[in-house]
N, C-alpha and C positions, 0 to 999 in steps of 0.2 A: 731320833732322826738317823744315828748310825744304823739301825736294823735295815735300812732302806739304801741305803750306800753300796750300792751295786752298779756291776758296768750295764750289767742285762736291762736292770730297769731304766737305766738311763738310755739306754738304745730305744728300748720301746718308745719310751715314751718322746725319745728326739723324733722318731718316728711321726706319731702318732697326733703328737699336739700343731703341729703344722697343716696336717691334713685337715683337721678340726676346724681350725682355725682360718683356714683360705674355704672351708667349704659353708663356714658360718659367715666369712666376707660376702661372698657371694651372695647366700641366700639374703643378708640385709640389703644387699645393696642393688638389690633385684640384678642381677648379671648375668644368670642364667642362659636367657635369649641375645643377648651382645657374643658371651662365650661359646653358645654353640653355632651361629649362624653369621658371624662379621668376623671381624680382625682377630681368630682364636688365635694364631700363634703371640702375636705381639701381647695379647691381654694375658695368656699362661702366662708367659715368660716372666710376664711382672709381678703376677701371683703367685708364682714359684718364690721369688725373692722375696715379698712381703710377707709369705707363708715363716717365714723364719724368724721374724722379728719375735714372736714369742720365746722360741727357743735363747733367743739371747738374752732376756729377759730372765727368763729361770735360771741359767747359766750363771747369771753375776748372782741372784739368790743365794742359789746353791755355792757357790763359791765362797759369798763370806758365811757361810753356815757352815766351813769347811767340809763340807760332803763331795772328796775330790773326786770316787770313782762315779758317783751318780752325777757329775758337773761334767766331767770326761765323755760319759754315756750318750750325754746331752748333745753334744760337739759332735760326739761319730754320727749318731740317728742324724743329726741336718745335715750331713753331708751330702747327700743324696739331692738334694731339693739347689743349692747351688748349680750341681754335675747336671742337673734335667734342664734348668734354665739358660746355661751357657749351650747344650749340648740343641735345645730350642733355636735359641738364637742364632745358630751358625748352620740351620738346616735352611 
């Protein structure tokens, strides 16, 4: 698991596994037509937030597997997704 203890790959994948994640919500939860046609800001903004609960989830993983810099990686990639929902909400 150290070979993979990188900040880079933690960035990706803070990235990446959110997007996954809120675009897999979606598609189960048929939301599609609510998200493009009704209340899209108010419903982003909440999917921006819930988008991240995975990231926090791997975080504590990684964390007691002490993999500090791909735990750290983790933390900066969700950054973004907080910044987009506050920045949502005050438009």
């Amino acid at each position: 698991m150290q070979r993979f203890d990188k900040y880079w790959i933690g960035i990706v994948a803070g990235i990446l596994i959110p997007a996954l994640f809120a675009a897999a919500y979606v598609e189960r939860m048929g939301l599609w037509n609510a998200l493009l046609h009704y209340n899209m800001y108010g419903m982003l903004n909440k999917l921006f937030l819930v988008a991240v609960f995975p990231n926090m989830a791997l975080f504590f993983l990684l964390y007691k597997a002490e993999t500090w810099k791909l735990a750290k990686g983790i933390i900066i990639g969700a950054i973004p997704y907080p910044i987009i929902a506050l920045i949502i909400n005050f438009i």
